[in-house]
PLY file of the C-alpha trace (Angstrom):
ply
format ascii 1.0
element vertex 228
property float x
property float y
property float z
element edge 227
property int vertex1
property int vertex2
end_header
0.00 0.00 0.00
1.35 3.27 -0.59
1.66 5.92 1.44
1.26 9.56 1.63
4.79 11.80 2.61
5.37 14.77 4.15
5.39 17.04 0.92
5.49 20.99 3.25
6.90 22.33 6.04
4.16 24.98 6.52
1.69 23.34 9.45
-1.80 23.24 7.57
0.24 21.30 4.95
1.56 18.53 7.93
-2.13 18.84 8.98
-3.56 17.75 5.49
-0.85 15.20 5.01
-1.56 14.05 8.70
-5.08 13.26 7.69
-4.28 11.44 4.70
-1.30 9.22 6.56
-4.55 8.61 9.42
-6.52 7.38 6.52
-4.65 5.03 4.73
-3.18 3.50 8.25
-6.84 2.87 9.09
-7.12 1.46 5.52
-3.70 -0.94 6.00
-5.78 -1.95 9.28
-9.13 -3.26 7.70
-7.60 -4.44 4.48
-5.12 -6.47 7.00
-7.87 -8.15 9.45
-9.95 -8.63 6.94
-7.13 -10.82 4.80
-6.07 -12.48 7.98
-10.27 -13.57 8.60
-10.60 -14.76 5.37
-7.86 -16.78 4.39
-8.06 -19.98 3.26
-6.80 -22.45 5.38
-5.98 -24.80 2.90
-3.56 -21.70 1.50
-2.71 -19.73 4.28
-1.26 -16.34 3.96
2.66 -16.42 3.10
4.81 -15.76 5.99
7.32 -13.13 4.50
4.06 -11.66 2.85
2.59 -11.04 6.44
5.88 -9.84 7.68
6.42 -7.14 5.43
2.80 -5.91 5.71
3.72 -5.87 9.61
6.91 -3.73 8.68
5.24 -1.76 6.72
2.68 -1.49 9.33
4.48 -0.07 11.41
6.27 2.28 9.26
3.10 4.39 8.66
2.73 4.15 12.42
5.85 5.46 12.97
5.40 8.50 10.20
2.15 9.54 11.79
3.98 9.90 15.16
6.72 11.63 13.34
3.50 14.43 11.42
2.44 15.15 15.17
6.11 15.72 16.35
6.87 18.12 13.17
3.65 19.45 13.93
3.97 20.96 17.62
7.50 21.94 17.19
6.13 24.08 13.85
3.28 25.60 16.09
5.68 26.11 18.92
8.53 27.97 16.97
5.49 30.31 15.10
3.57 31.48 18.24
7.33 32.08 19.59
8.13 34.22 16.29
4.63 36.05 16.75
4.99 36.88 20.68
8.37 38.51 20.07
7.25 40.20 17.09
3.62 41.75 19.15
6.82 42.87 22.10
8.32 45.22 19.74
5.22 47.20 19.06
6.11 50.84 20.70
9.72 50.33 19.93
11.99 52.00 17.73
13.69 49.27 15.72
16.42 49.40 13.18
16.60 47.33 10.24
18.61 46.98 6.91
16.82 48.98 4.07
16.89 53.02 3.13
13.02 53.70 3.60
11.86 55.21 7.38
9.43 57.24 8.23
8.95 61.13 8.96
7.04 61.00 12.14
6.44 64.40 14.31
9.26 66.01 11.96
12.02 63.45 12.60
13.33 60.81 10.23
17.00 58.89 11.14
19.07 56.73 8.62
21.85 54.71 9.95
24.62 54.12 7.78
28.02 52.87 7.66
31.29 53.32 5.45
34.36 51.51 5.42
36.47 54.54 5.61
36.80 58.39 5.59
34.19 59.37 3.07
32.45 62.71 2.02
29.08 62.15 2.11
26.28 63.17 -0.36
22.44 62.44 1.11
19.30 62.38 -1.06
15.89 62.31 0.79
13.04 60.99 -1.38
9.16 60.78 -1.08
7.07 58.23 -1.61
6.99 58.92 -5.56
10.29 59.56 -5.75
10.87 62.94 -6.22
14.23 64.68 -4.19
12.81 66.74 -1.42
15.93 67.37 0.03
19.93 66.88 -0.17
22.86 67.16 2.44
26.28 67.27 2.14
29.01 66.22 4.30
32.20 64.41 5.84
32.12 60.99 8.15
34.90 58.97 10.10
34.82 55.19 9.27
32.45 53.45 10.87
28.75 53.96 11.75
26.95 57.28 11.81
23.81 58.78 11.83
21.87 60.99 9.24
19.37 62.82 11.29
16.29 64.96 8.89
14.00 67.29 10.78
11.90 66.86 7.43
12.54 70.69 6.46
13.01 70.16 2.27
15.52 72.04 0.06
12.83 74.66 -0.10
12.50 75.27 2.89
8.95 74.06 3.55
7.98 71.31 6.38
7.34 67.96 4.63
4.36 65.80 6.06
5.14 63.01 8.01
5.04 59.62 5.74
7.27 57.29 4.22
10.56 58.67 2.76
13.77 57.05 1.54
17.86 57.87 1.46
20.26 57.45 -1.05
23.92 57.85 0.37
26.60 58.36 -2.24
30.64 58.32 -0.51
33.75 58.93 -1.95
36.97 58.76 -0.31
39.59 61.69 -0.44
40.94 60.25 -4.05
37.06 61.01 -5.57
36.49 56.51 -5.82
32.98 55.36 -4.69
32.97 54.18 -0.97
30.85 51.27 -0.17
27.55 52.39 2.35
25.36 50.11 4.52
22.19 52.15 4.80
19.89 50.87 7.64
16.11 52.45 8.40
15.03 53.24 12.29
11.72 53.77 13.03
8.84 53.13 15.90
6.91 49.71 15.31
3.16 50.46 14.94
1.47 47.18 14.32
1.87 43.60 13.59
1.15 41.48 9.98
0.52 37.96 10.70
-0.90 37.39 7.29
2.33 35.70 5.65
4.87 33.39 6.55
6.94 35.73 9.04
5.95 38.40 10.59
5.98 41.75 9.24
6.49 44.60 11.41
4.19 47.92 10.52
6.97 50.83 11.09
4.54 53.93 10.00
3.91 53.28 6.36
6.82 51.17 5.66
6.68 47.19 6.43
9.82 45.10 7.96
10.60 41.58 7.76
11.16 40.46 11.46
14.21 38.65 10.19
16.01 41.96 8.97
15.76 44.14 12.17
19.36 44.21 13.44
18.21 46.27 17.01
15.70 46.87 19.41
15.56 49.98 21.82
12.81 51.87 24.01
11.51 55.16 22.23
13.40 56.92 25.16
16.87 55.67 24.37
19.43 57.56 22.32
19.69 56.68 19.02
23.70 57.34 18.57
26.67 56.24 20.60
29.69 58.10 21.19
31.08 55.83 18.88
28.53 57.04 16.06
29.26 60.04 13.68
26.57 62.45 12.61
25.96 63.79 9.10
0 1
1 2
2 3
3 4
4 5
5 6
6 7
7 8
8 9
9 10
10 11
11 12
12 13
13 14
14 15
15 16
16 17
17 18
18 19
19 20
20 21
21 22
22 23
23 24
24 25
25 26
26 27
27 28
28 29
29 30
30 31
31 32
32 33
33 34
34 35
35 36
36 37
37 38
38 39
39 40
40 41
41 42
42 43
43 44
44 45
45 46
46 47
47 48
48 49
49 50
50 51
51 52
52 53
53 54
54 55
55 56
56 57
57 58
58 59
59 60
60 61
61 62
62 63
63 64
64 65
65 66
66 67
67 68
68 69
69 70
70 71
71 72
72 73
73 74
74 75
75 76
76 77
77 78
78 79
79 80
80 81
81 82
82 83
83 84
84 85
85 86
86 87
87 88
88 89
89 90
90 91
91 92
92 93
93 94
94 95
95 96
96 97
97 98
98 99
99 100
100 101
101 102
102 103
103 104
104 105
105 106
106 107
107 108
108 109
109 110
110 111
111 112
112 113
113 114
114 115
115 116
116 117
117 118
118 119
119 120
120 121
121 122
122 123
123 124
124 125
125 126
126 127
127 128
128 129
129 130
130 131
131 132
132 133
133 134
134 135
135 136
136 137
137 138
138 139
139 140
140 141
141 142
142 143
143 144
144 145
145 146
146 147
147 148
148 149
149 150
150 151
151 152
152 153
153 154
154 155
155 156
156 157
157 158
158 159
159 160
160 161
161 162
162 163
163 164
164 165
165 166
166 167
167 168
168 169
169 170
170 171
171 172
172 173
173 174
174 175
175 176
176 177
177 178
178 179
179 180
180 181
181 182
182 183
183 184
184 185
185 186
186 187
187 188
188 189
189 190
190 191
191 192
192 193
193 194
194 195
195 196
196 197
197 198
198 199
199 200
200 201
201 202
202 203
203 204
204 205
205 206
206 207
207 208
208 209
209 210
210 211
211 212
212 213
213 214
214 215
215 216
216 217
217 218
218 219
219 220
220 221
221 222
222 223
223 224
224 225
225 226
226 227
């Protein structure tokens, strides 16, 4: 008799396969009393022929235990994921990407060269367009671009979703390599897909890429940090 594999990790696919492994065990079951009342005993069943149907007997056995097993520990791990995901709602998080959010006329980008660079920032909206550009000069290592969301022309933006784009050159005028990374206060939770997704104003962050967690009330640079 065949039967059914575990074909997904996700848990209403061990669930369906669980089912159909429950099935075809109670199948094996009937199929095997039935052959065992009914044979002939002139012509009684082969011996190795009953022995493998035991072995395989208790293979399927053996997978079902192993469904339930896969099961839990897949539950377990996911409500894990999801109550550390809910404990970073009111805290400012930073995570790899260049979009953040303008919130009370405040926006920070964290960003990191791997040596002297001058610096040339370009704040975007939401459709693209250049609202605003700073120049500048950073120490290797991590720093901080800070925007009090006051544009080139001189006009308070509206809070939303904005992104960076960091250009560095060292002191020969050759393109410096930048790690830009987005910080932001966590506003809400999307369970909806595989991993969570953090709600960071408009913008949405894979749990997996957030590289800190601090309270609102913490500073957001080190001594250690430059500012642009």
């Amino acid at each position: 008799m065949a039967v059914s594999a575990v074909g997904s990790t996700s848990t209403s696919s061990l669930s369906g396969t669980r089912a159909t492994i429950a099935q075809n065990f109670d199948t094996f079951l009937q199929l095997l009393t039935t052959q065992l009342r009914n044979q002939n005993p002139l012509d009684p069943l082969d011996t190795n022929q009953f022995t493998q149907q035991l072995v395989q007997f208790s293979g399927v056995e053996q997978q079902l235990k192993t469904n339930d097993f896969l099961e839990a520990m897949m539950l377990s791990t996911q409500n894990a994921n999801n109550s550390q995901a809910v404990s970073y709602i009111g805290k400012m998080v930073t995570a790899s990407g260049v979009r953040t959010e303008l919130a009370d006329g405040a926006a920070t980008w964290h960003f990191a060269v791997d040596k002297d660079a001058s610096i040339t920032a370009t704040v975007k909206d939401a459709d693209g367009n250049t609202v605003f550009t700073k120049a500048g000069t950073v120490k290797k290592g991590e720093s901080v671009f800070n925007w009090d969301g006051i544009g080139t022309d001189g006009k308070q933006k509206p809070d939303g979703t904005y992104s960076v784009q960091i250009e560095a050159r060292d002191s020969e005028g050759n393109l410096v390599s930048v790690a830009t990374e987005m910080t932001g206060e966590v506003t809400g939770i999307d369970f909806s897909g595989s991993e969570p997704v953090l709600i960071v104003g408009g913008a949405r962050v894979n749990l997996s890429s957030v590289l800190s967690v601090r309270s609102k009330t913490a500073t957001d640079a080190t001594s250690e940090e430059g500012t642009l």
